[in-house]
C-alpha positions as CSV (number, residue, x, y, z in Angstrom):
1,X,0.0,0.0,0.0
2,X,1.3,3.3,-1.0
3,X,0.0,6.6,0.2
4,X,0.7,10.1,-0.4
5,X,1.5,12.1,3.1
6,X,2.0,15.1,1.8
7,X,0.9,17.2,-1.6
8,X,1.5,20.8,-2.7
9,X,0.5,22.8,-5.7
10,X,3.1,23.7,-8.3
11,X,2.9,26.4,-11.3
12,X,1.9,25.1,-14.3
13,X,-0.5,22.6,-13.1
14,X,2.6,20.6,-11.2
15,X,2.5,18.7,-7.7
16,X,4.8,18.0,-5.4
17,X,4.1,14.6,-3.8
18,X,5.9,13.0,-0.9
19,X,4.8,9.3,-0.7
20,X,4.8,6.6,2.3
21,X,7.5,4.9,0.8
22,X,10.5,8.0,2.2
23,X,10.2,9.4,-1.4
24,X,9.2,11.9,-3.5
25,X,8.6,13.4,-6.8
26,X,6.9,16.0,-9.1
27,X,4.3,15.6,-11.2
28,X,2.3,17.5,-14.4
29,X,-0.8,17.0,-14.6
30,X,-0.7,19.5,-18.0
31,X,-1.7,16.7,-20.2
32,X,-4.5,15.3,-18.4
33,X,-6.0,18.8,-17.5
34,X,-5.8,19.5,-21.4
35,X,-7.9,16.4,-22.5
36,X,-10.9,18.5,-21.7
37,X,-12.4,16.1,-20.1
38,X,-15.6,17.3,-17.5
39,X,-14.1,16.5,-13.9
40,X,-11.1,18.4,-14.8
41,X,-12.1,21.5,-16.7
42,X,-12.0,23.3,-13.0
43,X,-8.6,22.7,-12.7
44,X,-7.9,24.7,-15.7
45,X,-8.0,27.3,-13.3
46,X,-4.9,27.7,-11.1
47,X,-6.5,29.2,-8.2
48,X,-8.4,25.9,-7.8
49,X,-5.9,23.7,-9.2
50,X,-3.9,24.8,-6.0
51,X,-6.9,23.8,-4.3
52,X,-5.5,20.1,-4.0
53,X,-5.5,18.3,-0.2
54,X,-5.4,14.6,1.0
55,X,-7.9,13.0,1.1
56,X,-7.9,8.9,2.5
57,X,-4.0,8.8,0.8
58,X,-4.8,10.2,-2.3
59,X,-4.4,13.8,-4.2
60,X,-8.1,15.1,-4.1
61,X,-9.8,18.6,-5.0
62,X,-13.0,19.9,-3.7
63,X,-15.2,19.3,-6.7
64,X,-15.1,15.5,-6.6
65,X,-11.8,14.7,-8.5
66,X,-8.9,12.7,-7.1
67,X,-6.2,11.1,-8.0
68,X,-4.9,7.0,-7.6
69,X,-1.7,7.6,-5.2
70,X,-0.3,4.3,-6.3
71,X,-0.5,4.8,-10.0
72,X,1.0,8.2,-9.2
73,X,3.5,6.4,-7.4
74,X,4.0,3.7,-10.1
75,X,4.1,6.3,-13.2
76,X,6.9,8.5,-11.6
77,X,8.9,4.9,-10.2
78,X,8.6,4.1,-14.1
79,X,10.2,7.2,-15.1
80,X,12.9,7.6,-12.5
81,X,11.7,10.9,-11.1
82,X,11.0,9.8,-7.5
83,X,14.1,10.8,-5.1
84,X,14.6,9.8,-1.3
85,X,12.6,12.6,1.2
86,X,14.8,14.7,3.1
87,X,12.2,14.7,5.5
């Protein structure tokens, strides 16, 4: 089980994720916000995109959308852009 513990906001629809695991890793969601699809027209907007918060392990925002925390996890293991937590 992998969860995320903590989650920040970037510029241009980025977040920082730190993950159970003791790592970390940023992540754009740019090319999922851009398919246009219903749930994530809002986060067009980055006033609400920075609206992001945990919610049971997982990225979340408050109009209903949320995001797998292992798939996040597994996508950025895949690519090598997860690095050990200073913290």
């Amino acid at each position: 089980m992998v969860d995320v513990l903590a989650v920040r906001a970037l510029p241009n629809h980025r977040l920082y994720l730190r993950f159970s695991t003791g790592e970390e890793g940023e992540v754009s969601l740019q090319d999922l916000i851009d398919t246009d699809a219903p749930m994530l027209r809002p986060l067009r907007d980055e006033a609400e995109f920075s609206r992001v918060f945990l919610e049971m392990g997982n990225p979340a925002w408050p109009h209903g959308f949320d995001l797998d925390a292992i798939a996040l996890y597994m996508s950025l293991s895949e690519q090598g852009l997860l690095r050990r937590s200073a913290a």
